[in-house]
N, C-alpha and C positions, 0 to 999 in steps of 0.2 A: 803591323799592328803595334800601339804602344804595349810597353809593361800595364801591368796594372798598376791601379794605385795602392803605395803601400797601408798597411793597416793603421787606420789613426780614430780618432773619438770624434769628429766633425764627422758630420754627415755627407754622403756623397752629392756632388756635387752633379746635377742634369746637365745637359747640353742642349744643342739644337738641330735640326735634320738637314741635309743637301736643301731640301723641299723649302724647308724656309727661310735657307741663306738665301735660294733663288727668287725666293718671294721678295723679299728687302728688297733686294738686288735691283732686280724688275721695275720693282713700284718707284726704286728711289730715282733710276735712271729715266722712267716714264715721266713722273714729275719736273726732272730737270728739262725733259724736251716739250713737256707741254706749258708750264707755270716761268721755265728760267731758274727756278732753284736747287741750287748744288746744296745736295744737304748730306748733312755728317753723322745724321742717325737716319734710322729708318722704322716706323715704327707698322708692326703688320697684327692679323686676328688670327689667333693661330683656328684648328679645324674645331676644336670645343669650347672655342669662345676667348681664351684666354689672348692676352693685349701685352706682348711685347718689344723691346726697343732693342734694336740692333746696330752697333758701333761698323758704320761704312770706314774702310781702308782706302776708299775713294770715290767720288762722285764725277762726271766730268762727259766733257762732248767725247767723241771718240775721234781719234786724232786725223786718219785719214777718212772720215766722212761727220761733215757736219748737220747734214741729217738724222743722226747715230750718237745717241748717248750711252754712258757704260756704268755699270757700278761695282764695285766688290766689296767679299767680306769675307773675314778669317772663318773658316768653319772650327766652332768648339762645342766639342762631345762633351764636355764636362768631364765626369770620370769615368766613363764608358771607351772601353779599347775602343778605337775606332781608324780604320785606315785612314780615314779621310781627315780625323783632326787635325790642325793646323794648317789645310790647305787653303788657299784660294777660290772661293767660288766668287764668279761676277758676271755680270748678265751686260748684253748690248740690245737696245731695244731702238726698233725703226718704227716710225707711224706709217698708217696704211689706209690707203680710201678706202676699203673693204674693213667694214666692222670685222670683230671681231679679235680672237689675238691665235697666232700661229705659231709654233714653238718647231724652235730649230735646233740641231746639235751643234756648241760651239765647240773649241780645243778641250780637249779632256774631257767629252762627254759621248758616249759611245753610240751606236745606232744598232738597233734590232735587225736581224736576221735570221732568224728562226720562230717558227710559231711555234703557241704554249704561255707564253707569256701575255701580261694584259694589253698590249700594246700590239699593232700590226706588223707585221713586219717590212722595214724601210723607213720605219718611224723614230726618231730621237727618244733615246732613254732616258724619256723623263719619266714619271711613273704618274698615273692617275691623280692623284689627295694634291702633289705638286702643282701641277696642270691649272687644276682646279682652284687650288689658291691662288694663284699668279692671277688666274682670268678672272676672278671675286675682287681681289682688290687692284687691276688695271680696268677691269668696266666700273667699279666704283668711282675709279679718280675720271676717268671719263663721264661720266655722269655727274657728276659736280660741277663741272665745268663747260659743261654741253656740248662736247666734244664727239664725235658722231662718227670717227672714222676708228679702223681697228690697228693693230700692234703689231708686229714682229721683232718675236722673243728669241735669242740664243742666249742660250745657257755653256757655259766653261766651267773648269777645277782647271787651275793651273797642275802639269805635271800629273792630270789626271792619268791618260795613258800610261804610265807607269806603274801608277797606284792600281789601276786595274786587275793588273796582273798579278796581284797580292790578291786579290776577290774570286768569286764564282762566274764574273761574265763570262771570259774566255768559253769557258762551258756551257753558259747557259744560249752563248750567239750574239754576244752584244758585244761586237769589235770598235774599237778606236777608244775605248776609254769606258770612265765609270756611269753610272745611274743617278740621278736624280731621286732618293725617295725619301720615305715619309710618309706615315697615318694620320700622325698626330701632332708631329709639330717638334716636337718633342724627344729628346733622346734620354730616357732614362739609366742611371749607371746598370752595368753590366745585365741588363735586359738582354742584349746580345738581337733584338728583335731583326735587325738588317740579317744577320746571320740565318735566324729560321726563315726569313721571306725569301732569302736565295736558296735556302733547299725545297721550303713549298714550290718556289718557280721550274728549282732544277726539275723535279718529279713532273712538273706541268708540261715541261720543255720536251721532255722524254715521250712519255704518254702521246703527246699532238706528233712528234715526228717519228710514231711506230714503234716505240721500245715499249715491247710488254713486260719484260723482267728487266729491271733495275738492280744496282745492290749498292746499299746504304753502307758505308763505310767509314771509319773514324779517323783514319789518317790514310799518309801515301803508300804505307807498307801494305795496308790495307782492301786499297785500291788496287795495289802492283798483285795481290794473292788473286783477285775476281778477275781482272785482266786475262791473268796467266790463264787461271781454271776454266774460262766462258770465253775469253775472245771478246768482250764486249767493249763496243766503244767509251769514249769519254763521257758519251751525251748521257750516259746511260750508269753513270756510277755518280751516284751521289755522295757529294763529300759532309755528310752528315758533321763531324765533330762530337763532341758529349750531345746531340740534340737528338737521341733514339727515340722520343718521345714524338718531337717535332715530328719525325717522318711516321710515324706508328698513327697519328691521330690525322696528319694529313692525307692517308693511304685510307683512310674512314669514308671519304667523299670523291676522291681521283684513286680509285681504282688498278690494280696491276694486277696480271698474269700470276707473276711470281715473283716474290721478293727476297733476296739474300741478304741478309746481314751480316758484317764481320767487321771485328774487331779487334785489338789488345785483348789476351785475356782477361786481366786485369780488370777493364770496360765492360768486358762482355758479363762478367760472375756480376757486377753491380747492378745490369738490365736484369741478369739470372734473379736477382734478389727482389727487382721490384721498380729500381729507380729506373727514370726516366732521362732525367739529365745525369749525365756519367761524369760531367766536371767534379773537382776535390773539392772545392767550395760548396756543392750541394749533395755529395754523397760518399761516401767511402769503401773502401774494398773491406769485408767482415771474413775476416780469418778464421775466425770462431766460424761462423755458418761454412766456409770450405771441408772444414773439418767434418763437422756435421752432417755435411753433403757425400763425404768421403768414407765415413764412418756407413752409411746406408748402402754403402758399394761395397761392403766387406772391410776397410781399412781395419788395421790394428790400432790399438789404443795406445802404440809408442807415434804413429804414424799419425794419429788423431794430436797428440798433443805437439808433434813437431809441426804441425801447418798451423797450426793455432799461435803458436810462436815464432812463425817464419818471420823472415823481413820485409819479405815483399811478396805478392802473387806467383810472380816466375818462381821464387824459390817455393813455394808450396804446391806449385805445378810440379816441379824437377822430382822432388821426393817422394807424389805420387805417382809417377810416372813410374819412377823406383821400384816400388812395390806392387805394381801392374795396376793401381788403380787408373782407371783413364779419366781423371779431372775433366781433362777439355771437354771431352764428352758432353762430363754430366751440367756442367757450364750451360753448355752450348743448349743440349736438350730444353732445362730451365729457362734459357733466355728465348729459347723458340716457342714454350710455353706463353711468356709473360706476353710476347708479342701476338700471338695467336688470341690473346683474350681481348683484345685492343682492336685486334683489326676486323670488317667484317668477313662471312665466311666463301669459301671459294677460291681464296687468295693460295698458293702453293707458299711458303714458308722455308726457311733452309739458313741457318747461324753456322759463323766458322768464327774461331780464334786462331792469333796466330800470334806467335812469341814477339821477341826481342827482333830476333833476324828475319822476320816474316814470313816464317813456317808455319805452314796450318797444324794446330797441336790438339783441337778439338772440331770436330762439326754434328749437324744434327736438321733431318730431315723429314 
């Protein structure tokens, strides 16, 4: 993942989705095999209508079959972290007597093997909104032309496979490489949108292959605490991030047994409070409300005013710990609270925090 972009007075800067580098891609290399022309933009309609031009890295037959034309294009997220910025996306596309168009997985693009996800399993990880675009504007260019027969589409990311392994396919059963997606066309900065669609999917992925208790978790320390505790596979531990929200409002319609959350303390006292997204851009750790929280468990009022003035979380954890208040606890209870109002009922529920070294220091059932 890149850095983020540093803080400046320009506005941030969009990008565009795998979905519609593939579209260019497609349309441009379609065109050169049906018309003859190698062209150096591409210009596509994204899914709400809007009419953009995309700078081709190259257009051309494909070398060993002249059947087979190819196209690529730099993928740019704008200012949106994005695994896949600057990579290579480019499509090879073959004509076919059979109307229609068929999408295949090229190099760095990975294949489904697990149901849950929207796609069958055996099928190229392209994602639906993509699919769709691609096959809207190669029946178009076919129909302008009175071209009658169908397509065969493979899709790449150069050094995709790599890049994957940065992502949630691995997990989610999409081996060889990345996905194809895209709603909208569109990537806007730090939306983080691709991020929540691969924990909706993880939850999907789980659910369809018999996990009824999942546990939502914010990082690997995380992870390695629900492991140890349950035993539970990979398929089945969501690697949420700051997105408690994400998985809280997703769990409203796909359903589970029982769900655990855990987290950094830290993360967890900020769900405790209310928020949804746990990143430090949209929310922060309230020292003052620990205190307060600490203060309702008996704390003293030296002990009240040192959390309030701590440095960090962990240190206003350590000092009540001190004094036998059990913070994580009361953390944890509030954040099982905030979640239980969100989800609907029947769901079993259960929050753990856990420190710096990945100790559970608070939980609540």
């Amino acid at each position: 993942m890149r850095e983020e972009t540093p803080e400046q007075a320009a506005p941030l800067r969009h990008g565009y989705t795998t979905g519609s580098c593939a579209t260019a891609t497609s349309l441009a290399a379609a065109r050169l095999l049906l018309l003859g022309e190698a062209s150096e933009r591409a210009e596509i309609v994204l899914p709400k209508g809007q009419r953009v031009t995309m700078v081709l890295s190259f257009c051309r037959r494909a070398p060993a079959d002249v059947d087979t034309a190819e196209a690529g294009v730099i993928k740019d997220a704008g200012d949106d972290p994005d695994v896949t910025h600057g990579a290579l996306v480019f499509a090879r596309v073959g004509l076919s007597a059979q109307a229609g168009v068929r999408f295949h997985a090229g190099p760095g693009v990975g294949t489904v093997t697990r149901a849950g996800l929207a796609l069958a399993v055996g099928e190229p990880a392209i994602n639906p909104v993509p699919r769709r675009m691609m096959a809207e504007h190669l029946e178009a260019l076919a129909a302008s032309i009175g071209y009658s027969g169908g397509f065969e589409v493979s899709i790449g990311v150069e050094n995709g496979e790599a890049l994957a392994l940065k992502t949630m396919n691995p997990r989610l059963g999409i081996v060889g490489g990345l996905s194809i997606l895209g709603t909208t066309g569109i990537v806007r900065p730090f939306s983080c949108s691709a991020y929540i669609a691969s924990i909706h999917q993880g939850i999907d992925v789980a659910r369809a292959n018999g996990y009824r208790h999942i546990a939502a978790c914010t990082g690997n320390q995380s992870e390695d605490a629900m492991r140890a505790r349950y035993g539970l596979p990979d398929i089945a531990l969501i690697e949420m991030g700051d997105f408690a929200g994400a998985v809280l409002k997703h769990l409203r319609r796909a359903s589970v047994d029982r769900l655990s959350l855990c987290g950094g303390f830290g993360k967890l006292s900020k769900l405790a409070a209310g928020h949804m997204d746990l990143h430090s851009r949209s929310s922060s750790i309230d020292l003052a409300l620990l205190a307060v929280w600490a203060a309702d468990a008996g704390a003293s009022e030296a002990l009240q005013t040192s959390i309030s003035a701590a440095n960090t979380s962990q240190e206003a954890l350590k000092l009540a710990r001190a004094e036998g208040i059990a913070l994580g606890d009361i953390v944890c209870r509030r954040a099982r609270g905030v979640a239980l109002d969100v989800l609907p009922p029947g769901i079993v529920v259960e929050t753990f925090a856990i420190d710096r070294q990945g100790n559970i220091v608070g939980s609540a059932a």
